[in-house]
DOVEX-264889 format. One record per residue: residue in one letter; x, y, z negated of N, C-alpha, C in turn. Coordinates in steps of 0.1 Angstrom, whole numbers, always signed. Atoms other than C-alpha are relative to their C-alpha. Example, Ala and Ser with C-alpha at 12.3 -4.5 7.8 and 13.67 -1.06 7.14 Angstrom:
BEGIN
ATOM|residu|nc1|nc2|nc3|cac1|cac2|cac3|cc1|cc2|cc3
ATOM|A|+9|-12|+0|+123|-45|-78|+9|+12|+0
ATOM|S|-9|-11|+0|+137|-11|-71|-8|+11|-8
END
This chain:
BEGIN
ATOM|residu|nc1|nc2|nc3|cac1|cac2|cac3|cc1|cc2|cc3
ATOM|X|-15|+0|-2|-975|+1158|+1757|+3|+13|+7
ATOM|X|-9|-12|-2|-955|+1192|+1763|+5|-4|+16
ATOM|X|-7|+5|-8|-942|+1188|+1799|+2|+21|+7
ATOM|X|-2|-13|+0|-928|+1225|+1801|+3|+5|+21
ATOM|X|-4|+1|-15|-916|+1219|+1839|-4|-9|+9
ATOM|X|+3|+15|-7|-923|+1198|+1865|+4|-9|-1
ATOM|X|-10|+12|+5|-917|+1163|+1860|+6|-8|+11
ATOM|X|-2|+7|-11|-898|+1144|+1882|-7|-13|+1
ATOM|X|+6|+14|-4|-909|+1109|+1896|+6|-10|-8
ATOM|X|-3|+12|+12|-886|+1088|+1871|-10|-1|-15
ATOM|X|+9|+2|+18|-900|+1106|+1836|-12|+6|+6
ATOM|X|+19|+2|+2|-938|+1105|+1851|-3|-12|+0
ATOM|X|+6|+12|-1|-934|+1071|+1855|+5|-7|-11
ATOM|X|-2|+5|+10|-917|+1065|+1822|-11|+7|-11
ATOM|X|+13|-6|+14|-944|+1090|+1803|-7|-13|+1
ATOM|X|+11|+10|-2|-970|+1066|+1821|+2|-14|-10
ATOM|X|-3|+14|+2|-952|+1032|+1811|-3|+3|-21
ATOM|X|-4|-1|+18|-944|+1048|+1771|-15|+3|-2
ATOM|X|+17|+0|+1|-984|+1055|+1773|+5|+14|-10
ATOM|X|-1|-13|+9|-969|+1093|+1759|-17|+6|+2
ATOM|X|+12|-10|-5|-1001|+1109|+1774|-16|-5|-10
ATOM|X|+6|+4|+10|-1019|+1088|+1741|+1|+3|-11
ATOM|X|-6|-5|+19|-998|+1105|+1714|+0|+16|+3
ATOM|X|+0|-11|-2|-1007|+1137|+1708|+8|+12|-5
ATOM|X|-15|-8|+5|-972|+1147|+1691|+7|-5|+8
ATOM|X|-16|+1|-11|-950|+1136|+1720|-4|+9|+9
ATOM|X|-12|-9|-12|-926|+1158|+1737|+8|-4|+8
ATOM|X|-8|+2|-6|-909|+1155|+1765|+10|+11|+4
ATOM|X|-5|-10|-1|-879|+1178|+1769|+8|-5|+10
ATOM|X|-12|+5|-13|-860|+1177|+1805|+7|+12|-1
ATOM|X|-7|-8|-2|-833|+1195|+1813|-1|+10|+15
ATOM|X|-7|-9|-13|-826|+1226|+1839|+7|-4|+7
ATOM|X|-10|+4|-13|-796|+1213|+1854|+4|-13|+0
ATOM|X|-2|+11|-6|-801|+1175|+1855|-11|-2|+1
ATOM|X|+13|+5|+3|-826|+1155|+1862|+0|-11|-5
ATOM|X|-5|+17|+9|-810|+1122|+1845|+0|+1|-11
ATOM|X|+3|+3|+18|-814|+1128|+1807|-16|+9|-2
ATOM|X|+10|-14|+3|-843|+1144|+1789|-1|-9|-18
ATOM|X|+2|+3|+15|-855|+1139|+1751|-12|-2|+0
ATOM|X|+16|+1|+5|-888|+1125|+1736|-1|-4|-13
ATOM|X|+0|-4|+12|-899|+1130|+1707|-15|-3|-4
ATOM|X|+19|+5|+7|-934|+1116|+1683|+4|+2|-10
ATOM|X|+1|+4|+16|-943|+1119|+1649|-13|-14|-3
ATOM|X|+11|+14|-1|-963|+1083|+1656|+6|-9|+10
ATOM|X|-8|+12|-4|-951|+1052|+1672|-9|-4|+12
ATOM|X|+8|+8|-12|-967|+1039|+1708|-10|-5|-1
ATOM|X|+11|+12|+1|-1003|+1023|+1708|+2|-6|+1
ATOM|X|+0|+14|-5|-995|+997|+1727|+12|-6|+3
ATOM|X|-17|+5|-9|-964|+976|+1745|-3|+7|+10
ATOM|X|+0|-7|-13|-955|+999|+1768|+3|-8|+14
ATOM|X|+2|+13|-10|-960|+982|+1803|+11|+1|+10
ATOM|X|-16|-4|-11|-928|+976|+1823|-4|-10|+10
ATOM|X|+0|+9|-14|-929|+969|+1858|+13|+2|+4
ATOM|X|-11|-3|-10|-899|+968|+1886|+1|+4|-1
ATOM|X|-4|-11|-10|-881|+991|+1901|+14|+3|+5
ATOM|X|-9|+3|-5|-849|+999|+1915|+11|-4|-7
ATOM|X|-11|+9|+6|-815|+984|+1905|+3|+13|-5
ATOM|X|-7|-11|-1|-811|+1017|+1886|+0|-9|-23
ATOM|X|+1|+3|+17|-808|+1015|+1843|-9|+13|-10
ATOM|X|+5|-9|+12|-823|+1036|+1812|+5|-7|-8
ATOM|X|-9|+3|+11|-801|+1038|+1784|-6|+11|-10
ATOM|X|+4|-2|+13|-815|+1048|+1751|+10|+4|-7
ATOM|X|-9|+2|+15|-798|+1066|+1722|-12|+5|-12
ATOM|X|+5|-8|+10|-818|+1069|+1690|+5|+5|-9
ATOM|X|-3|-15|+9|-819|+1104|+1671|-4|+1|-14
ATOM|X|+7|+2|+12|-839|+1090|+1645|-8|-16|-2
ATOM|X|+1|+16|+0|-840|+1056|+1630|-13|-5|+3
ATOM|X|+13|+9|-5|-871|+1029|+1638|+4|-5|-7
ATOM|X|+0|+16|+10|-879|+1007|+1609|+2|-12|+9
ATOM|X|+1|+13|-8|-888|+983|+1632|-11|+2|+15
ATOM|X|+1|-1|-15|-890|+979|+1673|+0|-13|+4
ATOM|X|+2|+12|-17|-896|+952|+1702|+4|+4|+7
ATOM|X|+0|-1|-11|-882|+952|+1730|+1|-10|+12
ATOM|X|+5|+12|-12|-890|+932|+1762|+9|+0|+12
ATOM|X|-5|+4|-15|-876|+921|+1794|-8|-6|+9
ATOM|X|+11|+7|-9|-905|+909|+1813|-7|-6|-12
ATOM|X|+9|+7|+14|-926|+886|+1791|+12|+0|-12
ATOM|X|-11|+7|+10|-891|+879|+1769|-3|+10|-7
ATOM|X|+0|-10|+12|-888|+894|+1737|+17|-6|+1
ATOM|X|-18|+3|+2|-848|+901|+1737|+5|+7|-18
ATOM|X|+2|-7|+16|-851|+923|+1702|-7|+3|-5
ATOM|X|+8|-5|+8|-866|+931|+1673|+2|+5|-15
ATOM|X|-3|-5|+9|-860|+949|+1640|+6|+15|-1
ATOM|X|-4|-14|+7|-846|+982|+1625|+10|+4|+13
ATOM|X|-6|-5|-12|-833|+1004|+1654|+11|+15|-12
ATOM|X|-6|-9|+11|-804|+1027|+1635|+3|+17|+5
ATOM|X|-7|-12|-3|-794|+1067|+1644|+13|-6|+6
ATOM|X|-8|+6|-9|-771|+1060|+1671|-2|-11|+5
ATOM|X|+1|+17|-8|-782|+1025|+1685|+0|+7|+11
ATOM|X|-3|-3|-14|-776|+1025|+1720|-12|-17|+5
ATOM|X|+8|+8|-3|-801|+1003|+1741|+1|+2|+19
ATOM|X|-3|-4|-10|-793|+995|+1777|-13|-8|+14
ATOM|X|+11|+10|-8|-826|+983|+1803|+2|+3|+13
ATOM|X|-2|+1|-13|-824|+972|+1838|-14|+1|+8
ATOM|X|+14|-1|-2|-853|+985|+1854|-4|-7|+10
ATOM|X|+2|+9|-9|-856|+955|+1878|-10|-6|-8
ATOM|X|-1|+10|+9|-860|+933|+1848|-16|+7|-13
ATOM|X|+14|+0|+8|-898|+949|+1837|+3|+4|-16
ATOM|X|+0|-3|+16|-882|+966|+1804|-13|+6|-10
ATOM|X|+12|-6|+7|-911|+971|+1777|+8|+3|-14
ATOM|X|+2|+0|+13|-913|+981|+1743|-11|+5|-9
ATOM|X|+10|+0|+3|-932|+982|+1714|+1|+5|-18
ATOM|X|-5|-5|+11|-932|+1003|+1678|-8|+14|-3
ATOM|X|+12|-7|-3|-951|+1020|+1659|+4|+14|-13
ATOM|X|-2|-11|+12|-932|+1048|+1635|+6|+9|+10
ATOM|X|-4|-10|-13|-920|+1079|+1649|+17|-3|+4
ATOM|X|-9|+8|-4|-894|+1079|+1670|+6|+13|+9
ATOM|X|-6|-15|-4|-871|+1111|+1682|+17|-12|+13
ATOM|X|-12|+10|-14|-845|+1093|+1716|+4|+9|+12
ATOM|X|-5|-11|-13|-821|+1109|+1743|-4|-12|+12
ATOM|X|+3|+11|-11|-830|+1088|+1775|+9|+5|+11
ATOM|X|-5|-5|-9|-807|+1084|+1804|-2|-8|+10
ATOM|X|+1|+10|-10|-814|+1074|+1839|+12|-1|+7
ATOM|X|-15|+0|-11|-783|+1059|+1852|-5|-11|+11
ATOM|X|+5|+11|-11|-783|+1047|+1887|+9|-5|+3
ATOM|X|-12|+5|-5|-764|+1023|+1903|+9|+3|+10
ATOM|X|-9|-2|-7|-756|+1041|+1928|+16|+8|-4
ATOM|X|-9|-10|+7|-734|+1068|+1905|+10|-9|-6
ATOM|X|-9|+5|+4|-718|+1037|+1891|+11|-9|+5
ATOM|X|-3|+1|-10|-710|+1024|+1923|+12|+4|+6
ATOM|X|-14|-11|-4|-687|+1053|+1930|+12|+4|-11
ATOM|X|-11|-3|+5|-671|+1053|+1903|+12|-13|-2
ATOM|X|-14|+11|-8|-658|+1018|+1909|+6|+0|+9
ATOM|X|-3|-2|-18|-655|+1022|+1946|+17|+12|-2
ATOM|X|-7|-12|+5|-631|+1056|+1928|+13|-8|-4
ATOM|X|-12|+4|+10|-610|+1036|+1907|+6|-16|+3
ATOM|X|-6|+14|+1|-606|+1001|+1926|-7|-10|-8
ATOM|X|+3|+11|+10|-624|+980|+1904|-14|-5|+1
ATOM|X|+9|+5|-3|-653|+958|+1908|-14|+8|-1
ATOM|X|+12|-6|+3|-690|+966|+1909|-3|-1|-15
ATOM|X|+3|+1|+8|-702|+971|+1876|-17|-4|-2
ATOM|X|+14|+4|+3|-732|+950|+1877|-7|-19|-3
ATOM|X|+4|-9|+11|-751|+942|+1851|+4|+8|-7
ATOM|X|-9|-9|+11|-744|+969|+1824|-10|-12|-14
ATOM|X|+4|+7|+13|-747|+947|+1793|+9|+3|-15
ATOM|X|-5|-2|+15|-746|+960|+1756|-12|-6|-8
ATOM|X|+9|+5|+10|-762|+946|+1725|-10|+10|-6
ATOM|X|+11|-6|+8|-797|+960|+1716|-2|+9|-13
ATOM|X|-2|-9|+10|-795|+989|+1693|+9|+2|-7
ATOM|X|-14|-4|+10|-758|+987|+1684|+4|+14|+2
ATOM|X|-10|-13|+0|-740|+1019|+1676|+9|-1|+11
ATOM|X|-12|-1|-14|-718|+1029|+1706|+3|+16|-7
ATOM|X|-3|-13|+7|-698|+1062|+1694|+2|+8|+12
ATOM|X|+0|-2|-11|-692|+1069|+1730|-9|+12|+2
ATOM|X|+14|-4|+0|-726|+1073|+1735|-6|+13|-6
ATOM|X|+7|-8|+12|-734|+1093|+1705|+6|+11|-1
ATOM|X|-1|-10|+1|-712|+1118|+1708|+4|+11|+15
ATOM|X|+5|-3|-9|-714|+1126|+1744|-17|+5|+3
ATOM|X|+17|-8|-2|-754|+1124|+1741|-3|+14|-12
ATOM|X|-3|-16|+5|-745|+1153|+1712|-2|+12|+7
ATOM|X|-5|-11|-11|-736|+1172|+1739|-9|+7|+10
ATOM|X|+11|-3|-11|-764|+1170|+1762|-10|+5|-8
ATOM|X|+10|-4|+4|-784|+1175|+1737|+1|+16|-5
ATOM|X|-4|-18|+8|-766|+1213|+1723|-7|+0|+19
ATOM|X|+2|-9|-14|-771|+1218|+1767|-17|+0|-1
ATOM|X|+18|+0|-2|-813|+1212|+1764|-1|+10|-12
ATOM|X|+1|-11|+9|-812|+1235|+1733|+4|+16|+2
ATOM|X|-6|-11|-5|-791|+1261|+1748|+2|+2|+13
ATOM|X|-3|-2|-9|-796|+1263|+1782|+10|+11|+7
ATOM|X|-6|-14|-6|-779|+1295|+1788|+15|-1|-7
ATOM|X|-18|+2|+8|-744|+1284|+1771|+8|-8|+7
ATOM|X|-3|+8|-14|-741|+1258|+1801|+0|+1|+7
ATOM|X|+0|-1|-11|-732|+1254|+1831|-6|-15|+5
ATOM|X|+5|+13|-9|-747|+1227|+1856|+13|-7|+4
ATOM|X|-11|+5|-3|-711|+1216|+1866|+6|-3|-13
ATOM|X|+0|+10|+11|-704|+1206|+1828|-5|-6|-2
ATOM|X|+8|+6|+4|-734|+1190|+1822|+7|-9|+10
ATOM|X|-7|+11|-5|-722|+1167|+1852|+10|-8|-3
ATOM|X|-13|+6|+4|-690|+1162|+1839|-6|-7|-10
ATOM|X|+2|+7|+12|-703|+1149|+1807|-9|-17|+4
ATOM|X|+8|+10|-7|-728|+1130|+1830|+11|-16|+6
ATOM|X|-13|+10|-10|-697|+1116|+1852|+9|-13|-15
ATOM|X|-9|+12|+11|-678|+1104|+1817|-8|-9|-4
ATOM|X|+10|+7|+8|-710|+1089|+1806|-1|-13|+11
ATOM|X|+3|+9|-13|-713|+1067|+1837|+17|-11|+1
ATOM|X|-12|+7|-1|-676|+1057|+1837|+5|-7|-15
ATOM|X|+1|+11|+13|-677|+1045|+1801|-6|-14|+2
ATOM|X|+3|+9|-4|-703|+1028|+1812|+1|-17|+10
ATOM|X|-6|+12|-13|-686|+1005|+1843|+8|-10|-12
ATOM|X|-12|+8|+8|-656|+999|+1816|-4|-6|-11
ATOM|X|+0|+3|+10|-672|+993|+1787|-13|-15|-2
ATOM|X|+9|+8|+0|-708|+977|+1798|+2|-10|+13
ATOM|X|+5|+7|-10|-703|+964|+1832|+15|-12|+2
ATOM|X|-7|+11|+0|-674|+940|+1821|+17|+4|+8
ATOM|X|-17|+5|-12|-643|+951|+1841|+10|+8|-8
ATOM|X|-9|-3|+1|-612|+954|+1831|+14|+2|+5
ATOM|X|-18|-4|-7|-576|+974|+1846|+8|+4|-12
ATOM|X|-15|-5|+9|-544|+976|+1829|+1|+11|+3
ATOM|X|-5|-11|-5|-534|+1003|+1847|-8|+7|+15
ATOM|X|+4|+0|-9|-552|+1021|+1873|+8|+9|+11
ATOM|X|-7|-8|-12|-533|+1035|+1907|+5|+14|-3
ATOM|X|-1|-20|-1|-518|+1071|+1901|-5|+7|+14
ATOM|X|-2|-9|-11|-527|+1096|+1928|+2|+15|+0
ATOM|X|-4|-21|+1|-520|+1134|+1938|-8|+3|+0
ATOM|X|+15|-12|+4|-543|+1161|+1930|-4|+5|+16
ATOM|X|+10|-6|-11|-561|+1179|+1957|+10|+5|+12
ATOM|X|-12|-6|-12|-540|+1189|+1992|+0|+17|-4
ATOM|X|+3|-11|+2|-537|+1224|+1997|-10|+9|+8
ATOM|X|+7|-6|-11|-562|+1230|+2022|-17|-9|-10
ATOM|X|+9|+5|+11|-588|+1211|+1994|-2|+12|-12
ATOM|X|+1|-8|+12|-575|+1232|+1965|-6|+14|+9
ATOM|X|+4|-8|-4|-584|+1262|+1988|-18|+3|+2
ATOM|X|+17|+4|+2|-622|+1249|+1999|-4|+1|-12
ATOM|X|+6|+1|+14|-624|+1242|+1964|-4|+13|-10
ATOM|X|+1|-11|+14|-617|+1276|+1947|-4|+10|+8
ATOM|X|+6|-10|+1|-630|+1296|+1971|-20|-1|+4
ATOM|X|+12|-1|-3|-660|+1277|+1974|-6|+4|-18
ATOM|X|+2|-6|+9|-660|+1285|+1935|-3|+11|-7
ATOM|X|+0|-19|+0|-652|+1323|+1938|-19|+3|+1
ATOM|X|+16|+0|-8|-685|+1323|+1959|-8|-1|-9
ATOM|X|+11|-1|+9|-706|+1308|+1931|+0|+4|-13
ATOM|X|-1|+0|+16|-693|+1325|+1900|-16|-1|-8
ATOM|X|+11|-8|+5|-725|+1339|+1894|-13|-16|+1
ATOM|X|+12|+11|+1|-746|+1306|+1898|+0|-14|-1
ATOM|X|-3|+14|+7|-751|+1273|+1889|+1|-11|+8
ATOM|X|+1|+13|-8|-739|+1246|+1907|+8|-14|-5
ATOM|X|-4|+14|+3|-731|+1215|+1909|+15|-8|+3
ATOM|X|-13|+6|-2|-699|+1191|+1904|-1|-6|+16
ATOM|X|+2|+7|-12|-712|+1171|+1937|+4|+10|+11
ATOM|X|-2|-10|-7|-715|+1204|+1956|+17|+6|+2
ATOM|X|-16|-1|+0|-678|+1212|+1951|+10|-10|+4
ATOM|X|-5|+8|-4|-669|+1178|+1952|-2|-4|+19
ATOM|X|+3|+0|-9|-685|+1177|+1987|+7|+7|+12
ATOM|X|-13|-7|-5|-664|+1207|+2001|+9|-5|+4
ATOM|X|-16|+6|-6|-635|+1187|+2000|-1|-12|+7
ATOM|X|+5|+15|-6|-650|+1155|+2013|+7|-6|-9
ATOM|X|-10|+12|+11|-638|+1135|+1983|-19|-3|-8
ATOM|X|+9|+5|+5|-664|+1117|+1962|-3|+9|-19
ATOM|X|+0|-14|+15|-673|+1137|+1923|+13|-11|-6
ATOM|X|-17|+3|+7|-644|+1108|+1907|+8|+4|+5
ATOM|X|-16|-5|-7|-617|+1115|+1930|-3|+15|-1
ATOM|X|+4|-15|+1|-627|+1154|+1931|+2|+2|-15
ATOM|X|+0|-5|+12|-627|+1155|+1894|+15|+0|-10
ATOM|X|-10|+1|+1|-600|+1137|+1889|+11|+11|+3
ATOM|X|-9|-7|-4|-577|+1153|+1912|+1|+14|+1
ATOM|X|-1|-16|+6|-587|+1189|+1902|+6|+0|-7
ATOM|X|-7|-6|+10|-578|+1185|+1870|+16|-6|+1
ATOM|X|-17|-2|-2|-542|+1171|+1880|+1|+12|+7
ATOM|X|-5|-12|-7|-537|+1201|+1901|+2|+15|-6
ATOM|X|-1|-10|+7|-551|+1228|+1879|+1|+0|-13
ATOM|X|+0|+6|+12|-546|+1212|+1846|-12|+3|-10
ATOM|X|+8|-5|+7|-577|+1219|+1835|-16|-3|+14
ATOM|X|+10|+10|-2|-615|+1203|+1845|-8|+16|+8
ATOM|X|+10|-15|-8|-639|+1228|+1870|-5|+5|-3
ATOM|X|+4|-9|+5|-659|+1238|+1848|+2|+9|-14
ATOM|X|-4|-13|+7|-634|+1255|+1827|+7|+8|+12
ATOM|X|-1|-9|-10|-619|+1270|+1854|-9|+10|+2
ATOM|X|+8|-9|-2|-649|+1283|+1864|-6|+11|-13
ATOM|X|+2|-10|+15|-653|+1297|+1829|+7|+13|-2
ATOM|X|-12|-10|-1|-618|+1315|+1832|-4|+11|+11
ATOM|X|+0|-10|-6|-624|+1331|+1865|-17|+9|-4
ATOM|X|+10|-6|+6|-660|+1346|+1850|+2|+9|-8
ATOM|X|-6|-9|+11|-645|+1359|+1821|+13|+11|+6
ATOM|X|-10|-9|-5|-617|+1374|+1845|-10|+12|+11
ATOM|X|+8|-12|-6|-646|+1392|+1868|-9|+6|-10
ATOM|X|+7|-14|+9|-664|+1408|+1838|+11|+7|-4
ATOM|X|-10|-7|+4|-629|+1420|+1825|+2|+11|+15
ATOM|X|-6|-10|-12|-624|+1437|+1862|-16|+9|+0
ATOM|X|+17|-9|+0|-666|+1447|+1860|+6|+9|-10
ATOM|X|-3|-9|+15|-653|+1465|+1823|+5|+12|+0
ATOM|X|-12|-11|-5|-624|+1483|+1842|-11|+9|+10
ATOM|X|+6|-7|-15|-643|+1494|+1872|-12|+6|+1
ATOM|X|+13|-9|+1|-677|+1505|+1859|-5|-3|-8
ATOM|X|+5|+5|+16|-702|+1510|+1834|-8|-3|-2
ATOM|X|+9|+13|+6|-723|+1486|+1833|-1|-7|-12
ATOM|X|+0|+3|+19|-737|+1472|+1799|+6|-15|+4
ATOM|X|-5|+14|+0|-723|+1440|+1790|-9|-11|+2
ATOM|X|+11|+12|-6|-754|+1425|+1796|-2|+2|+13
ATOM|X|-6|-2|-10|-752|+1431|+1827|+8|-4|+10
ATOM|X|-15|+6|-4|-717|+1422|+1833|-8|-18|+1
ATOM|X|+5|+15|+3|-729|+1390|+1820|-8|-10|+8
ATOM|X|+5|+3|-14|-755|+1383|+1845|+9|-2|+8
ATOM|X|-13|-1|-13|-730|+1393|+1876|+9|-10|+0
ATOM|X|-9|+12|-4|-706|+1367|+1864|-3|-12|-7
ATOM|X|+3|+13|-1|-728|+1342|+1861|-8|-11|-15
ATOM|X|+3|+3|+12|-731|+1339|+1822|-18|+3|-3
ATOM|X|+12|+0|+8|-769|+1330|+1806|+0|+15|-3
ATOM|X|+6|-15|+9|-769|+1364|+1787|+10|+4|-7
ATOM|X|-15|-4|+9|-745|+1383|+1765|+8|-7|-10
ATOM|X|-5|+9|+13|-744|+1359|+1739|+10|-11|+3
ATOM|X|-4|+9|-5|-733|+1338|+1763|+20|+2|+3
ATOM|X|-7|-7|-7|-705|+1361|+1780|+13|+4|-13
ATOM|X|-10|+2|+10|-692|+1367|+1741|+7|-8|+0
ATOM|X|-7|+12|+7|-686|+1334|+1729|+12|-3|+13
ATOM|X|-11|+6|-5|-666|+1322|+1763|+8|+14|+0
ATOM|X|-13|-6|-3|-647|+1354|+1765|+7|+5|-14
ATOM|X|-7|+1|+12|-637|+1352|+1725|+9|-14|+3
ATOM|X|-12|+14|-5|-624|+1317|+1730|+7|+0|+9
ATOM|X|-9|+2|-6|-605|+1322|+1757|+10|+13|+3
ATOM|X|-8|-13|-1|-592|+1363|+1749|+4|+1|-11
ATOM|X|+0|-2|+15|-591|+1358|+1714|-6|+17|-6
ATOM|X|+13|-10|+3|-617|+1393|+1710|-9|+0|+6
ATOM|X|+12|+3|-9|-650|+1396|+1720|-1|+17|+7
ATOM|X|-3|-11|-11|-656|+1419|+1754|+2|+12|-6
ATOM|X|-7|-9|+5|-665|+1446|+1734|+8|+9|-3
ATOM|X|-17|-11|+6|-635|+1457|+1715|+6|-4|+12
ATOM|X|-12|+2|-15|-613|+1443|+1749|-2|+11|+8
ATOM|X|+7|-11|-8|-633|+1471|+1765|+5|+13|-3
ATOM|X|+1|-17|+5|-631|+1501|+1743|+23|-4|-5
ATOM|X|-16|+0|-1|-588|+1489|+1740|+3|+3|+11
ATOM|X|-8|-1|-11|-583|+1485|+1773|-1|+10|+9
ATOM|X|+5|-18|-14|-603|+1514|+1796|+1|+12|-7
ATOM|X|-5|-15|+0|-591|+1546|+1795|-16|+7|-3
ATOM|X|+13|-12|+5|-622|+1569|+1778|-10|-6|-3
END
């Protein structure tokens, strides 16, 4: 098994349980800026039932990338499924509840560890009950799912096109689908509130100035203001109409445009300084949001 990085203590103790360290085509791909998803990948199906013990009241939620003729999966001794797992099935285990499984064709899957504490806050956020159990039907299509885990998956392909403060967001929507969709609760309407005071919005953007150049986190910002990542996410984007880590996109693209003016530094370069992976990176967001790439903005705009 490929384990390019250190592994954390969840996926070593899910390699161990999936008996990866027996197939000598599985991959494990974790990400840079989370440690709650990662991808694995065989061209061969499990030896054995993989052996599920306890553990905390947290979950792993499955999407497969590539169908399974045919799969088991367990709950302690129970057998709760079995048959043709499809591209997109979603699969939700409660890691109290000793989840196994068992299958033996290849098998390509995004894995996410959601904890309960993340899902906690985002009821606690919105007023509405605990969401616990998360219960969905074994390998059904969720579109949610499928095109959210899209997403994570272009960020493990392309580390340098991401920021760590998107990937959370996508993390944060994925978790709040979750309450609503799996953990039973339903609001008509939930409370309006105001966006951020003005002594928030200020913590907030200039604790963002601070990190153009580096990768942080939605929590880290949300922390500044003493607000929780829902309320904090929320009430950014009422304030600035627009989600933190495009903001933080905008003012990047506004400090290479003043690097461009101010000296002559290559654009790779620039790119670095404000924060962006690499030039390729530093293009694409400052085409989509100047409509030219730096470039020609460069040789238009400075004098000589």
């Amino acid at each position: 098994m490929d384990k390019a990085t250190r592994v954390p203590v969840f996926w070593d103790m899910f390699s161990k349980k999936l008996n990866l360290k027996d197939i000598p085509s599985a991959k494990l791909s974790l990400s840079p800026l989370s440690p709650l998803f990662g991808r694995v990948q065989a061209d061969e199906g499990v030896p054995e039932i993989s052996r599920g013990s306890g553990g905390p009241s947290d979950y792993t939620v499955t999407l497969q990338l590539r169908a399974i003729l045919f799969a088991e999966q367990f709950l302690g001794a129970k057998k709760v499924s079995s048959g043709f797992y499809p591209v997109g099935g979603v699969s939700v285990l409660n890691l109290q509840e000793r989840p196994a499984v068992a299958f033996r064709n290849p098998f390509d899957t995004l894995v996410l560890h959601v904890t309960q504490a993340a899902l906690n806050e985002v009821a606690y956020e919105h007023r509405v009950p605990r969401a616990e159990p998360l219960v969905w039907p074994f390998g059904h299509f969720d579109s949610v799912v499928y095109n959210l885990g899209q997403t994570l998956l272009a960020s493990l392909a392309q580390t340098n096109y991401v920021s760590k403060i998107f990937v959370d967001h996508v993390l944060h929507a994925l978790n709040s689908h979750f309450v609503y969709s799996y953990g039973g609760v339903r609001v008509s309407s939930p409370p309006s509130r105001g966006g951020l005071s003005a002594q928030q919005m200020r913590r907030a953007t200039d604790f963002l100035e601070d990190h153009l150049d580096g990768n942080i986190g939605l929590q880290q910002v949300a922390e500044v203001c003493d607000l929780s990542v829902s309320h904090f996410a929320r009430a950014f984007k009422q304030t600035f109409r627009r989600p933190p880590y495009k903001w933080l996109i905008e003012r990047r693209v506004d400090k290479a445009k003043q690097l461009m003016m101010d000296s002559r530094l290559s654009l790779a370069d620039i790119a670095i300084r404000c924060g962006f992976g690499d030039q390729s990176a530093l293009n694409r967001s400052f085409k989509r949001i100047c409509g030219v790439a730096p470039g020609v903005w460069r040789r238009t705009t400075t004098p000589g």
